[in-house]
C-alpha positions in Angstrom: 0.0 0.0 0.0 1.4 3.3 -0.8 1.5 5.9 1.9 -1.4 8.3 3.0 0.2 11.6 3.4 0.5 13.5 6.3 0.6 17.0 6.2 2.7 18.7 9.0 1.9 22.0 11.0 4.7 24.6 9.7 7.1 25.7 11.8 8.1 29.7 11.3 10.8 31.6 13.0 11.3 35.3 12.9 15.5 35.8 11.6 17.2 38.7 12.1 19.0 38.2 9.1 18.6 39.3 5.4 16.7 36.6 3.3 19.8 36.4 1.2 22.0 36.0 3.7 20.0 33.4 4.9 19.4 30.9 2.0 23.2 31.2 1.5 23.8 30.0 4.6 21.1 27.6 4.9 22.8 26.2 1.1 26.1 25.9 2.3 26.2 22.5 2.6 26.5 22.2 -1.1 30.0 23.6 -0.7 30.9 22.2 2.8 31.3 18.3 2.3 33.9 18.1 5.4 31.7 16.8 8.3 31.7 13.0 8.8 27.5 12.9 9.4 26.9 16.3 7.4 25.3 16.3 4.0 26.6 14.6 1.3 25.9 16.2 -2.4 26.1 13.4 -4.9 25.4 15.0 -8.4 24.0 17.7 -9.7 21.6 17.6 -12.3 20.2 20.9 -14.0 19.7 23.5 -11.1 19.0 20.9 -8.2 21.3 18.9 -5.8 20.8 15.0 -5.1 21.8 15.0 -1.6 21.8 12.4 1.3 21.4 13.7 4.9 21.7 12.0 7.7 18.9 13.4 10.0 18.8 12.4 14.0 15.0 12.3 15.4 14.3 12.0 18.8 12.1 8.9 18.6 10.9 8.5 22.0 11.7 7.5 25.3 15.3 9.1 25.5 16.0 7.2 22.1 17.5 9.1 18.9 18.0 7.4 15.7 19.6 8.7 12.8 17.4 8.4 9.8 19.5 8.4 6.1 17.4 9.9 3.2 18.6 10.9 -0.5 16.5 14.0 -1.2 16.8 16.2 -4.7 17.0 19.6 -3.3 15.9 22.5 -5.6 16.9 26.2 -4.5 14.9 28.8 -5.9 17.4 31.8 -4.5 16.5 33.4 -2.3 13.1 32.6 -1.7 12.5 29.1 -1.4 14.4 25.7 -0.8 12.5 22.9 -2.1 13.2 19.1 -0.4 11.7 16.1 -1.7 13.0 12.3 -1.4 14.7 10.8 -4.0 12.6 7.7 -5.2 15.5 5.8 -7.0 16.7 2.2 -6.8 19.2 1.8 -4.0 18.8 5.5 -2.5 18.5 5.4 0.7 14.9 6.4 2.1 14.9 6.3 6.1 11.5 4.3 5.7 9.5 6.8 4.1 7.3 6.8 0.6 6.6 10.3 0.6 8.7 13.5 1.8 8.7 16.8 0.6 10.2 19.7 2.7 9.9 23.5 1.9 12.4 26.5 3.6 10.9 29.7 2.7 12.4 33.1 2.7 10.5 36.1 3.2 11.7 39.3 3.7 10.3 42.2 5.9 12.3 45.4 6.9 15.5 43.9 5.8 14.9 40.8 8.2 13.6 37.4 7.2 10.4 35.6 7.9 11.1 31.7 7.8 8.8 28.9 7.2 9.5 25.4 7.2 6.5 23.2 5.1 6.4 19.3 5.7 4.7 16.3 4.2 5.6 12.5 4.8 4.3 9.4 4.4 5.1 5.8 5.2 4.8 2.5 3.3 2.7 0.5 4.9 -0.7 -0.7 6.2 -3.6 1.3 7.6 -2.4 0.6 11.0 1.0 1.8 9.9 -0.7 5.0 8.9 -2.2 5.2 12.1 1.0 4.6 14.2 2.8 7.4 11.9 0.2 9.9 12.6 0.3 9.2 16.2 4.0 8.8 17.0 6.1 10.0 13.7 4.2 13.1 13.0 5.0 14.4 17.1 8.4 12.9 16.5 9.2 14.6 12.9 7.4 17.8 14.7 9.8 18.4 17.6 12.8 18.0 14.9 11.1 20.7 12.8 11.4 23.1 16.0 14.7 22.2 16.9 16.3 22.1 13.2 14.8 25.7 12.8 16.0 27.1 16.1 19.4 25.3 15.1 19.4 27.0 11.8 18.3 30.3 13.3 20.9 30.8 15.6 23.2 29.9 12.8 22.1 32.5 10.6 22.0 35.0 12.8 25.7 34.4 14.4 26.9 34.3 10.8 24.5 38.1 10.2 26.6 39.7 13.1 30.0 38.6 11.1 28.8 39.6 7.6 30.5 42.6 6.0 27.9 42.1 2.6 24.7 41.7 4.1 24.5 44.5 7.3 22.0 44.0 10.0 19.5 46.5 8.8 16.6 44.3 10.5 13.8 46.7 11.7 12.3 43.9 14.0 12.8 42.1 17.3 11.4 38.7 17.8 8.1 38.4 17.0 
């Protein structure tokens, strides 16, 4: 049975950081290939990346596994970073039928407004379904909160260091 999608509730984060600024940084694993358990950009085809991550979810009772996917990521600079699993003999998966991230950009008063869209689904039975909408879906939301507070305080350390893109935000956290 092919998976039911489910549709999860968007995370959004308010970035004091330039939109630019912040899909560079956000890309810039397509240039930094050093880190043992970092991204991994395979090929390129046309203007996307086939990448594998290596994603650690909290799964539950004090348990993290590390989930390997092969995703083609498609940047559309600087608004939007589109995420969606790479259905190809031998790619690695991490158990899902169905994934399809977005990152979008937004800009307001020289800051950013962030958004982070998610949609999954699982191969398997009804009951399957069920246990992914009951357990996955809280797990995969808690690492949509953490990855964007990680990637916020990322972009924002690296907006207090840049000499291109000043910090002309207008806005405190909102």
């Amino acid at each position: 049975m092919a998976g039911v999608p489910i549709h999860m509730k968007p995370v959004t984060a308010h970035i004091r950081a330039h939109p630019k600024l912040a899909f560079q940084v956000v890309m810039g694993f397509a240039s930094a290939q050093n880190e043992p358990d970092g991204p991994k950009v395979l090929r390129q085809e046309g203007g996307r990346l086939l990448v594998e991550f290596q994603t650690p979810i909290h799964v539950g009772f004090g348990v993290t596994k590390t989930f390997r996917t092969t995703e083609w990521v498609t940047p559309h600079e600087p608004e939007r970073i589109d995420f969606e699993l790479a259905r190809e003999p031998g790619r690695p998966a991490g158990g899902m039928d169905l994934l399809q991230d977005r990152f979008t950009f937004e800009e307001r008063d020289g800051c950013t407004d962030f958004r982070y869209d998610s949609a999954f689904a699982i191969r398997w039975s009804i009951l399957g379904w069920l246990l992914a909408k009951l357990w996955a879906e809280r797990a995969l939301g808690r690492h949509m909160r953490s990855h964007t507070e990680s990637l916020k305080a990322m972009i924002e350390e690296r907006a207090r260091r840049s000499r291109v893109f000043s910090q002309t935000c207008q806005h405190g956290e909102e």
